[in-house]
C-alpha positions, -999 to +999 in steps of 0.1 A: +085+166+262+058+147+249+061+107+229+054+110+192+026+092+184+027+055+174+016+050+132-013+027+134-005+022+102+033+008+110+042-027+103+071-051+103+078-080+081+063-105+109+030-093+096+036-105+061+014-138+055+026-166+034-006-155+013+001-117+014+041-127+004+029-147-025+006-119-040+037-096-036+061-117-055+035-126-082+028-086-086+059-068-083+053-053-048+083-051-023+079-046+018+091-010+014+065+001-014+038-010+011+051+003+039+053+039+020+023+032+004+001+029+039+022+060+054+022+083+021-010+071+003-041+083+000-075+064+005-081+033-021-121+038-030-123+003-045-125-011-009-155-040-001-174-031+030-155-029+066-117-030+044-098+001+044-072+003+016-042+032+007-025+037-025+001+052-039+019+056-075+058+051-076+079+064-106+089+029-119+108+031-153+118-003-159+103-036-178+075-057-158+070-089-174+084-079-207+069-048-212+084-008-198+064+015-176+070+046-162+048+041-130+034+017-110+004+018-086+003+004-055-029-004-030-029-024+005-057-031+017-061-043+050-086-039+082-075-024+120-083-044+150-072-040+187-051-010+176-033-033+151-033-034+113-043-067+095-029-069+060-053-085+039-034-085-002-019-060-024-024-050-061+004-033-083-009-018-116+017-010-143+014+021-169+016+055-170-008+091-159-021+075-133-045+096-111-032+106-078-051+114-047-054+141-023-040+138+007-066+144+034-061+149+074-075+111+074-054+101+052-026+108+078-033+085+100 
């Protein structure tokens, strides 16, 4: 019987910087959102060179700073080194029809 393969893409809340936290408390973004978002999501094409990024749109339906949205969109960016991911900051945008990805093989990484 063979391992399953570790996500490269896995991470715990030890790798959430005091920088990173503060960019998810000011946008709305919990732990589990970016953890779904980097295992569900599809390649972010907004990335600067040598960044990787995944996003993914959540069904939302609640107020964000005073306002209601159906959906919220999520993108982690982040870079991999020595087999490790290296989360960089997080954007959440609030509205509604969002366009979703396709899911590619490497998207499933």
């Amino acid at each position: 019987m063979s391992a399953t393969p570790r996500n490269p893409l896995s991470i715990s809340e030890s790798d959430l910087h005091a920088h990173l936290l503060a960019r998810m408390e000011q946008r709305g973004i919990t732990f589990a959102e970016i953890q779904q978002a980097l295992r569900d999501g599809w390649q972010a094409t907004d990335c600067r060179p040598a960044t990787l990024g995944k996003m993914l749109v959540f069904s939302y339906g609640a107020e964000w700073e005073g306002r209601f949205y159906d959906e919220k969109e999520v993108t982690v960016y982040y870079k991999v080194r020595d087999d490790r991911i290296v989360l960089l900051t997080t954007k959440a945008r609030y509205g509604q029809g969002f366009p979703r990805g396709e899911m590619t093989d490497e998207d499933r990484i």
